[in-house]
C-alpha positions as CSV (number, residue, x, y, z in Angstrom):
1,X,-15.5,-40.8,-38.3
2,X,-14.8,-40.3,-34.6
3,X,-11.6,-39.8,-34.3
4,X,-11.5,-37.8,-37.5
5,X,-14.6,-35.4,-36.6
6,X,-12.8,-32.7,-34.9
7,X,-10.3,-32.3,-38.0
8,X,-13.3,-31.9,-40.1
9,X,-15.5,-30.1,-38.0
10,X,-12.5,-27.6,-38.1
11,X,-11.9,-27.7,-41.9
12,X,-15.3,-27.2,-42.9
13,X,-14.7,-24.0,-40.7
14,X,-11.7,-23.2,-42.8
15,X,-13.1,-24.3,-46.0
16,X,-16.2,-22.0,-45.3
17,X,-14.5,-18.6,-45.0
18,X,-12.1,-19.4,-47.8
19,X,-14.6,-19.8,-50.0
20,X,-16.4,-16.4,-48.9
21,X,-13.6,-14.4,-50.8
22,X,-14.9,-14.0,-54.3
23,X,-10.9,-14.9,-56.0
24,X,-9.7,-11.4,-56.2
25,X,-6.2,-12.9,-56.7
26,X,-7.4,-13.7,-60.1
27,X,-5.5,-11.9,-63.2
28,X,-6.0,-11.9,-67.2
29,X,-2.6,-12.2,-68.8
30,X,-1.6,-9.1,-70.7
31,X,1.2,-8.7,-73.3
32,X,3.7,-10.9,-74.7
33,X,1.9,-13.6,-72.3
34,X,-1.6,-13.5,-73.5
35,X,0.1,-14.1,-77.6
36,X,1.9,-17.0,-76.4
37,X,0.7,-20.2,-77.5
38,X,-1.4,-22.5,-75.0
39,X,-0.6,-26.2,-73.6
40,X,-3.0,-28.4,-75.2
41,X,-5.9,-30.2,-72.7
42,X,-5.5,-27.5,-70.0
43,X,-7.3,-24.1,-70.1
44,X,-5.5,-21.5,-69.9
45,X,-7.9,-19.4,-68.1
46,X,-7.1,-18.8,-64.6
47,X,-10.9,-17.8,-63.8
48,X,-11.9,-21.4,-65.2
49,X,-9.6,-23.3,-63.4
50,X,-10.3,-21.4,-60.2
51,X,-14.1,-22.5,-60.8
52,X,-13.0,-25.7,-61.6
53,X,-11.2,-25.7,-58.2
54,X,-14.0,-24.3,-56.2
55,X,-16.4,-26.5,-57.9
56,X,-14.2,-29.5,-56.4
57,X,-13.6,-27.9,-52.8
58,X,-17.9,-27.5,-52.6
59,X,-18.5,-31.0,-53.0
60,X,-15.7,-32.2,-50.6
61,X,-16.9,-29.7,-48.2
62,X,-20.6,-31.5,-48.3
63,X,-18.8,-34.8,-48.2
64,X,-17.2,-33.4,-44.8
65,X,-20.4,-32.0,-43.5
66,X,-21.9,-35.4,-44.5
67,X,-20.0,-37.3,-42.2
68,X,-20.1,-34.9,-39.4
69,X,-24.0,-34.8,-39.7
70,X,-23.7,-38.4,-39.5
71,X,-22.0,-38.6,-35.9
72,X,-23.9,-35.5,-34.7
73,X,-27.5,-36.9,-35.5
74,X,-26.3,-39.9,-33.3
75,X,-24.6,-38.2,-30.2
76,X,-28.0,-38.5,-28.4
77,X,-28.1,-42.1,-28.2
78,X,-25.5,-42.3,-26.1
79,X,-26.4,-42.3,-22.9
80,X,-23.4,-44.0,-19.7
81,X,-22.0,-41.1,-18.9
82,X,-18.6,-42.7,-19.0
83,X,-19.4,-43.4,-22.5
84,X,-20.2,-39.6,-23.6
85,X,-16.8,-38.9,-21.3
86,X,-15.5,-40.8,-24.1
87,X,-17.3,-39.7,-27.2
88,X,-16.8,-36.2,-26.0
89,X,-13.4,-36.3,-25.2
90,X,-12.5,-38.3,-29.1
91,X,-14.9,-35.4,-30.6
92,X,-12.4,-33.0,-29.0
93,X,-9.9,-34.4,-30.5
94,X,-8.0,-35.8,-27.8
95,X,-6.0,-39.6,-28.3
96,X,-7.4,-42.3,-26.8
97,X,-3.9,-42.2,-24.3
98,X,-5.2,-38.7,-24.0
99,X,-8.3,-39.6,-22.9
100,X,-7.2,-42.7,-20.6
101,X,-5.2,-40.0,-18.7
102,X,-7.9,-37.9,-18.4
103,X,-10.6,-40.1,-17.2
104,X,-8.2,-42.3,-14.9
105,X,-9.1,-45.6,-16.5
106,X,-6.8,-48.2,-18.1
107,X,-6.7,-48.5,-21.7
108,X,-8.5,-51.6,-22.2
109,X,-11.6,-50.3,-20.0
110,X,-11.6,-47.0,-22.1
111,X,-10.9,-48.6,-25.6
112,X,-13.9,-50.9,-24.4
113,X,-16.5,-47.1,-23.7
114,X,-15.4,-46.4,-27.4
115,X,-15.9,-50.0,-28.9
116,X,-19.7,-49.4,-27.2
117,X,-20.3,-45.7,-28.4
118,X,-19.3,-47.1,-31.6
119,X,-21.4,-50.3,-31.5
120,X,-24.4,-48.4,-30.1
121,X,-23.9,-45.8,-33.0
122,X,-23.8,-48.7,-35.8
123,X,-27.0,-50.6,-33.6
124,X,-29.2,-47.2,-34.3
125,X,-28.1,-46.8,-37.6
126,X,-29.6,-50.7,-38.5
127,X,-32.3,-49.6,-36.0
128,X,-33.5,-46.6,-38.0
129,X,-33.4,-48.4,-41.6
130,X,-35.4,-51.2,-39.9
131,X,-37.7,-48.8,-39.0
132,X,-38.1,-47.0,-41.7
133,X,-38.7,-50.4,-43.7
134,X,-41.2,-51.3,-41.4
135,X,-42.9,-48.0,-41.7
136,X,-42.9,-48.6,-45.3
137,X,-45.1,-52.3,-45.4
Protein backbone atom coordinates (compact mmCIF):
# COMPACT_ATOMS: atom_id res chain seq x y z
CA UNK A 1 0.00 0.00 0.00
CA UNK A 2 3.05 2.25 0.36
CA UNK A 3 4.45 2.31 -2.66
CA UNK A 4 1.12 2.34 -4.38
CA UNK A 5 -0.58 5.30 -2.16
CA UNK A 6 0.46 8.15 -4.26
CA UNK A 7 -1.11 6.48 -7.50
CA UNK A 8 -4.21 6.19 -5.59
CA UNK A 9 -4.18 9.19 -3.60
CA UNK A 10 -4.02 10.73 -7.22
CA UNK A 11 -6.75 8.55 -8.81
CA UNK A 12 -9.26 9.03 -6.28
CA UNK A 13 -8.57 12.74 -7.24
CA UNK A 14 -9.27 11.90 -10.78
CA UNK A 15 -12.03 9.55 -10.17
CA UNK A 16 -13.71 12.35 -7.98
CA UNK A 17 -14.14 15.08 -10.61
CA UNK A 18 -15.07 12.48 -13.27
CA UNK A 19 -17.71 11.45 -11.51
CA UNK A 20 -18.99 15.23 -10.82
CA UNK A 21 -20.18 15.46 -14.53
CA UNK A 22 -23.64 14.16 -14.58
CA UNK A 23 -22.99 11.92 -18.33
CA UNK A 24 -24.08 14.55 -20.69
CA UNK A 25 -22.34 12.51 -23.45
CA UNK A 26 -25.28 10.25 -23.02
CA UNK A 27 -27.70 9.84 -26.28
CA UNK A 28 -31.09 7.87 -27.04
CA UNK A 29 -30.87 6.22 -30.44
CA UNK A 30 -33.21 7.71 -32.90
CA UNK A 31 -34.31 6.28 -36.34
CA UNK A 32 -33.42 3.21 -38.26
CA UNK A 33 -31.12 2.53 -34.98
CA UNK A 34 -33.67 2.59 -32.26
CA UNK A 35 -35.92 -0.36 -34.74
CA UNK A 36 -33.04 -2.44 -34.96
CA UNK A 37 -33.05 -5.52 -33.13
CA UNK A 38 -31.11 -5.81 -29.73
CA UNK A 39 -28.07 -8.34 -28.77
CA UNK A 40 -29.44 -10.64 -26.32
CA UNK A 41 -27.98 -10.40 -22.37
CA UNK A 42 -26.73 -6.82 -22.82
CA UNK A 43 -28.99 -3.67 -22.47
CA UNK A 44 -29.14 -1.71 -24.95
CA UNK A 45 -29.61 1.37 -22.98
CA UNK A 46 -26.70 3.57 -22.85
CA UNK A 47 -28.10 5.46 -19.58
CA UNK A 48 -28.13 1.86 -17.88
CA UNK A 49 -24.86 0.82 -18.75
CA UNK A 50 -23.40 4.17 -17.87
CA UNK A 51 -25.07 3.54 -14.22
CA UNK A 52 -23.93 0.22 -14.32
CA UNK A 53 -20.39 1.75 -14.95
CA UNK A 54 -20.61 4.35 -12.39
CA UNK A 55 -22.05 2.05 -9.95
CA UNK A 56 -18.69 -0.01 -10.40
CA UNK A 57 -16.21 3.05 -10.40
CA UNK A 58 -18.06 4.15 -6.68
CA UNK A 59 -17.16 1.07 -5.07
CA UNK A 60 -13.54 0.94 -6.46
CA UNK A 61 -13.16 4.49 -5.56
CA UNK A 62 -14.07 3.41 -1.66
CA UNK A 63 -11.90 0.46 -2.06
CA UNK A 64 -9.08 3.16 -2.98
CA UNK A 65 -9.94 5.50 -0.18
CA UNK A 66 -9.97 2.38 1.97
CA UNK A 67 -6.53 1.69 1.70
CA UNK A 68 -5.31 5.17 1.76
CA UNK A 69 -7.27 5.69 5.09
CA UNK A 70 -5.48 2.75 6.15
CA UNK A 71 -1.78 4.18 5.74
CA UNK A 72 -2.94 7.70 6.69
CA UNK A 73 -4.54 6.69 10.17
CA UNK A 74 -0.99 5.02 10.75
CA UNK A 75 1.55 7.83 9.58
CA UNK A 76 1.62 9.07 13.28
CA UNK A 77 3.20 6.14 14.65
CA UNK A 78 6.08 6.65 13.06
CA UNK A 79 8.30 8.42 14.77
CA UNK A 80 12.83 8.14 13.63
CA UNK A 81 12.89 10.83 11.66
CA UNK A 82 14.95 8.88 9.08
CA UNK A 83 12.12 6.57 9.07
CA UNK A 84 9.23 9.36 8.13
CA UNK A 85 12.28 10.56 5.52
CA UNK A 86 11.34 7.32 4.19
CA UNK A 87 7.63 6.94 4.50
CA UNK A 88 7.44 10.48 3.15
CA UNK A 89 9.49 10.22 0.45
CA UNK A 90 7.60 6.34 -0.77
CA UNK A 91 4.17 8.38 -0.14
CA UNK A 92 5.52 10.87 -2.68
CA UNK A 93 5.96 8.51 -4.88
CA UNK A 94 9.61 8.42 -5.32
CA UNK A 95 11.60 4.62 -5.94
CA UNK A 96 13.30 3.44 -3.29
CA UNK A 97 16.79 4.22 -5.63
CA UNK A 98 14.99 7.46 -5.66
CA UNK A 99 14.91 7.88 -2.24
CA UNK A 100 18.54 6.20 -1.51
CA UNK A 101 19.85 9.14 -3.67
CA UNK A 102 18.08 11.52 -1.91
CA UNK A 103 18.71 10.74 1.57
CA UNK A 104 22.48 9.68 0.88
CA UNK A 105 22.23 6.25 2.43
CA UNK A 106 22.96 2.83 0.78
CA UNK A 107 20.22 0.68 -0.24
CA UNK A 108 20.32 -1.86 2.29
CA UNK A 109 20.28 0.89 5.22
CA UNK A 110 17.25 2.56 3.46
CA UNK A 111 15.37 -0.67 2.43
CA UNK A 112 15.95 -1.55 6.25
CA UNK A 113 13.86 2.38 7.40
CA UNK A 114 11.08 0.90 5.05
CA UNK A 115 11.12 -2.79 6.36
CA UNK A 116 10.69 -0.84 10.01
CA UNK A 117 7.91 1.72 8.88
CA UNK A 118 6.32 -1.26 7.59
CA UNK A 119 6.84 -3.53 10.58
CA UNK A 120 5.94 -0.77 12.98
CA UNK A 121 2.69 -0.10 10.79
CA UNK A 122 1.72 -4.05 10.89
CA UNK A 123 2.84 -3.98 14.99
CA UNK A 124 0.01 -1.12 15.62
CA UNK A 125 -2.41 -2.64 13.53
CA UNK A 126 -2.15 -6.16 15.90
CA UNK A 127 -1.76 -3.50 18.71
CA UNK A 128 -5.13 -1.82 18.16
CA UNK A 129 -7.24 -5.28 17.63
CA UNK A 130 -5.48 -6.44 20.87
CA UNK A 131 -6.79 -3.56 22.33
CA UNK A 132 -9.87 -3.39 21.33
CA UNK A 133 -10.38 -7.19 22.41
CA UNK A 134 -9.25 -6.33 25.63
CA UNK A 135 -11.54 -3.49 25.93
CA UNK A 136 -14.16 -5.86 25.07
CA UNK A 137 -13.65 -8.59 28.29
Amino acid sequence: MLKDYFWMLNEIKRQRHLLEDAGTGLTTMYGEEAAMPKAQGEMSDPVAREVVRRDKKHTWINRLEKKVLFVQERMSIIEDEREKAVLECLLDGMSMVAICKHMGLSRGHTYKLKDNVVDKISQYEHFEHFEQNRQKL
